[in-house]
C-alpha positions, 0 to 999 in steps of 0.5 A: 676625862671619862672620853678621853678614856673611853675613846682610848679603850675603844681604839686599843681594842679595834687594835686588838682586832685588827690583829686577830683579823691579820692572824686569820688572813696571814694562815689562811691565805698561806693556806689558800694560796699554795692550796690553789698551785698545788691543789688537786689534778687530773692525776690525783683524781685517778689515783684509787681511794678508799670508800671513806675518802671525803668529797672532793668539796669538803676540804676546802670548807674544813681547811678554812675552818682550821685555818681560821682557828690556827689565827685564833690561836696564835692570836691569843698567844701573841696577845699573853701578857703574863707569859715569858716572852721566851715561852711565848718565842718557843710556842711561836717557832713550833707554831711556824714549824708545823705552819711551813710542815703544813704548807709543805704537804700540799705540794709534795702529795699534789705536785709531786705526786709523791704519797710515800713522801707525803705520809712521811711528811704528815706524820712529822706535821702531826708531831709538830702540830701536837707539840703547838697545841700542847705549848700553846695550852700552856699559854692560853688554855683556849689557844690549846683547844682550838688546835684540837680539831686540827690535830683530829683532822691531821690525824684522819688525813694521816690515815687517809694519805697512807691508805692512798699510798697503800692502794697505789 
């Protein structure tokens, strides 16, 4: 009986992180993909920016870092048992908002070539990704924090993508 028990416990908590590890690879690989058609080009190299613009290569590793920490997040949210089903549903469609704002960005700035937009766009992302945080803090209190550093850095790329506008 005790391995019978044990071996369930073992395969429900693989579930559990399989999961996790779905939630990571869903965002990141939306993430990635529309990074890798709309990212960076001839044209975005010769616009002017500031002093303080990162390197070119330290978005990619920062990306994968918030990306990874967005799966983490809706991973314990999704996860909540003892949140309504209805709370968790209205995390979720805030969650999906932002993700879609977020992926929206890249094209409109990259492909289009369109900073004013862009800035637009980015400051209705950075509502949407405060609202997730603040509706995911109240389901998990960890699944809030780990939205911090997102909202730090869309609040820095903000600036950043408004400064570019301005100069340009």
């Amino acid at each position: 009986m005790i391995h019978s028990q044990s071996s369930s416990f073992s395969n429900q908590q693989s579930h559990t992180y399989l999961k996790l590890a779905g939630w990571i690879v869903l965002v990141l690989g939306l993430g990635s993909g529309v990074g890798i058609f709309f990212g960076p080009d001839a044209q975005f190299y010769a616009l002017a920016k500031p002093t303080w613009n990162p390197p070119n290569w330290l978005f990619a590793p920062v990306w994968t870092i918030l990306y990874a920490l967005m799966g983490i997040s809706v991973w314990l949210v999704r996860r909540n048992g003892t949140t309504s089903r209805t709370e968790i549903t209205s995390a979720m469609l805030l969650f999906w908002l932002q993700l879609a704002l977020n992926l929206l960005w890249t094209p409109i700035f990259f492909g289009l070539h369109m900073p004013a937009l862009a800035f637009l766009e980015i400051c209705l992302l950075w509502l949407a990704a405060l609202f997730t945080a603040l509706a995911f803090g109240r389901i998990s209190s960890s699944a809030g924090y780990l939205l911090v550093p997102y909202l730090a850095w869309l609040s820095f790329a903000l600036v950043l993508n408004g400064t570019i506008w301005l100069l340009n």
